[in-house]
C-alpha positions in Angstrom: 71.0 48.7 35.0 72.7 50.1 38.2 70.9 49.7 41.2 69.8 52.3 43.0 71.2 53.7 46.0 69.4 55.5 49.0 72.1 56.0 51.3 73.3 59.7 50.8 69.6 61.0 50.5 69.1 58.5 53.8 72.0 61.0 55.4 71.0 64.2 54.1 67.8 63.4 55.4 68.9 62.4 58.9 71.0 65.9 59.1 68.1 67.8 58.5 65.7 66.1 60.6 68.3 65.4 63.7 70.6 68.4 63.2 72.0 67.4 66.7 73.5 64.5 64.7 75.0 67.0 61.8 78.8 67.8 61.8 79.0 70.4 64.4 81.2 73.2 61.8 81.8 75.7 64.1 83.1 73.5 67.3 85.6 71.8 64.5 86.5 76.0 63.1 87.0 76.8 67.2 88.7 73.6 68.1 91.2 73.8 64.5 92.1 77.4 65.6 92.9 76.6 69.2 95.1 73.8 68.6 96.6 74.9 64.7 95.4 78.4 64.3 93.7 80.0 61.8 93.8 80.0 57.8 95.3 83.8 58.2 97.9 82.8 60.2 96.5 83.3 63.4 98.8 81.4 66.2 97.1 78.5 67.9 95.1 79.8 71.1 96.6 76.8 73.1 100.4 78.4 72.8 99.8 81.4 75.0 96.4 79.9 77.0 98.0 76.7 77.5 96.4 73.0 76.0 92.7 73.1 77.5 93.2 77.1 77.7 93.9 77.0 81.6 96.4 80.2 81.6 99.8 80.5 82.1 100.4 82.1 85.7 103.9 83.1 85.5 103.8 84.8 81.9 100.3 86.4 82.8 98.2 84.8 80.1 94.6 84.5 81.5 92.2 81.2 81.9 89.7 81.4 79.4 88.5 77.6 79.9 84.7 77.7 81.2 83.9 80.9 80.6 81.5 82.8 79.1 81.4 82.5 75.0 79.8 85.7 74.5 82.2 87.4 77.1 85.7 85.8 75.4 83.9 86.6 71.7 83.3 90.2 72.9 86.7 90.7 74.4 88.4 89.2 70.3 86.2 92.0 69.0 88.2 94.5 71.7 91.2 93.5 71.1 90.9 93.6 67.2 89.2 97.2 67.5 91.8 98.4 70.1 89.8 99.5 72.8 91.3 96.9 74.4 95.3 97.2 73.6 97.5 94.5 74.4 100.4 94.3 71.9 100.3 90.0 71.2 96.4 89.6 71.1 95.7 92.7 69.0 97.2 91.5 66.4 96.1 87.9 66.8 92.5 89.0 67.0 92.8 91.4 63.4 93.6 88.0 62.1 90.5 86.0 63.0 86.7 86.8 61.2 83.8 87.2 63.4 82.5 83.8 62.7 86.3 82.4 63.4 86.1 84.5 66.9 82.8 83.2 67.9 83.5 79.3 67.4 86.9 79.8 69.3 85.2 81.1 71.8 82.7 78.2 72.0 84.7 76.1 72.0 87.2 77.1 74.9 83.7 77.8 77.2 82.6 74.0 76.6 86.3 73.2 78.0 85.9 72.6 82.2 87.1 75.6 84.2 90.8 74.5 86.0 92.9 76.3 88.0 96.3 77.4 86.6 99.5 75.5 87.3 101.8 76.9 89.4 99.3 79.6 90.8 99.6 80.7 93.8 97.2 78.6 96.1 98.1 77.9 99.7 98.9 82.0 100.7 97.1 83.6 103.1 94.3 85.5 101.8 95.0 89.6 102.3 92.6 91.3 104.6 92.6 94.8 102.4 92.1 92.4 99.6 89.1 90.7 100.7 87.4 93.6 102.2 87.7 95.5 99.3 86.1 92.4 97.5 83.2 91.3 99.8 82.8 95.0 101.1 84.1 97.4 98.9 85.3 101.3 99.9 82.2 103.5 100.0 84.2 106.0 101.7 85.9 106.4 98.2 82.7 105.8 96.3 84.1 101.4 95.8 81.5 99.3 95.3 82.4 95.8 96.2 84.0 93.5 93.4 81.3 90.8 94.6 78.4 93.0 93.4 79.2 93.1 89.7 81.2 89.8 90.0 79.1 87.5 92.2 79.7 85.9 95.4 83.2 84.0 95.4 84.5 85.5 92.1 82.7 83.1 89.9 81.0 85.5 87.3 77.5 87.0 86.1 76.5 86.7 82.6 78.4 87.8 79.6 79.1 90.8 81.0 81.1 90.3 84.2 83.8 88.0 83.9 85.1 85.2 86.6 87.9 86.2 88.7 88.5 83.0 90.7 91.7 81.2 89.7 92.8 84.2 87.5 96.7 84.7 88.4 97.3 88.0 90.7 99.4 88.9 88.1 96.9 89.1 85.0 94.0 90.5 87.3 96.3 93.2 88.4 97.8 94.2 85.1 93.7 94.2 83.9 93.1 96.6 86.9 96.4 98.9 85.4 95.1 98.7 82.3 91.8 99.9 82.7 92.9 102.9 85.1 95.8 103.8 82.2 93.1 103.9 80.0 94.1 101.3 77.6 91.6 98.9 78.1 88.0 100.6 77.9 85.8 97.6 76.6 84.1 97.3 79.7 80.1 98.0 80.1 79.6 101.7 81.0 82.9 102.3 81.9 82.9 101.0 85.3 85.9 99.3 85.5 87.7 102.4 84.6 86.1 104.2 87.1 86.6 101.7 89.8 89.9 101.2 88.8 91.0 104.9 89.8 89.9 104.8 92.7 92.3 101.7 93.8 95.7 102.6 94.9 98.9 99.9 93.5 98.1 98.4 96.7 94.8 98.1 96.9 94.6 96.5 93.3 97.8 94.0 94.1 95.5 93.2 97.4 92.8 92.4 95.8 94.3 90.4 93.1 95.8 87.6 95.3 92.5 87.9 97.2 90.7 86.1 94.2 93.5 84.3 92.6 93.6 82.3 96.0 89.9 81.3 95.6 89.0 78.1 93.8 87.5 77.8 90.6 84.4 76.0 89.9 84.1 73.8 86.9 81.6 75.3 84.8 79.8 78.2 86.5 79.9 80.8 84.6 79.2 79.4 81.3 76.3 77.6 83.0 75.2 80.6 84.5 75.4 80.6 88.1 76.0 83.2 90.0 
């Protein structure tokens, strides 16, 4: 007679009653896709986003290291429904599932926040740019970017992304973008609305102003303010 063996009961057991100690599936799905890609044929994140997703500042491709999962998952879903158009990540986005969008996006807000190479960090902060920020335009009807986007740039919630560290040049083709009209994913339209009321200046100005500002590892994933 064989003798009997407890082990794999032992370790189904301990996964049910520790799941903390279970194979964590969808941090391996998110990790495989940012460094391989997907199944479909999705590109790996990391080629575009760079290898712990801190942006390229020269080509414009955004940091999307430490932020909010919700916010990135939301923003796949945009880009794969085309209310947010952008010609390399629609089609990347069509080519994830829901449950393939969500652990990418876990995964890349577990990664620390870091600022972008070659960004632009030792120029002056504009004064139109950080007067618009801190104070807005209410002869225009401008609220300031702080109100929505917190003190410093740093994010609120899943709604309101950081803006610290982002390259001038990606926050200003954003600002384009929703005053063009092709981007319209944002809550209640405000961006849209906000964006037409800034002049090419203005928006260039205000740009710089917050991809001078530093980022902080982890704040808006961890939800401060």
């Amino acid at each position: 007679m064989k003798p009997v063996t407890f082990a794999a009961p032992a370790v189904l057991a301990v996964a049910i009653l520790c799941p903390s100690l279970a194979p964590a599936a969808g941090a391996s799905t998110g990790e495989q896709i940012a460094v391989k890609g997907s199944s479909a044929g999705a590109p790996p994140c990391s080629s575009c986003h760079g290898p712990e997703g801190q942006g390229q500042s020269a080509a414009g491709f955004p940091r999307i290291s430490g932020m909010d999962a919700k916010y990135l998952a939301r923003q796949l879903a945009a880009f794969a429904a085309g209310t947010r158009a952008n010609p390399v990540m629609g089609p990347v986005a069509k080519l994830l599932t829901p449950s393939e969008a969500s652990s990418v996006a876990a995964y890349y807000a577990a990664i620390p926040a870091a600022k972008q190479a070659g960004q632009e960090t030792t120029k002056p902060a504009s004064p139109e740019g950080m007067r618009l920020a801190v104070k807005g335009d209410w002869n225009i009807g401008l609220p300031a970017c702080a109100q929505c986007h917190g003190p410093q740039g740093l994010g609120v919630g899943s709604s309101f992304p950081p803006l610290a560290g982002q390259s001038s040049a990606y926050l200003a083709a954003q600002l384009a973008a929703f005053k063009a009209g092709t981007r319209k994913d944002d809550p209640l339209g405000l961006m849209q609305g906000i964006a037409k009321r800034l002049g090419d200046a203005e928006a260039l100005a205000v740009s710089e102003f917050y991809a001078a500002l530093p980022v902080v590892d982890g704040s808006p994933s961890k939800g401060r303010p």
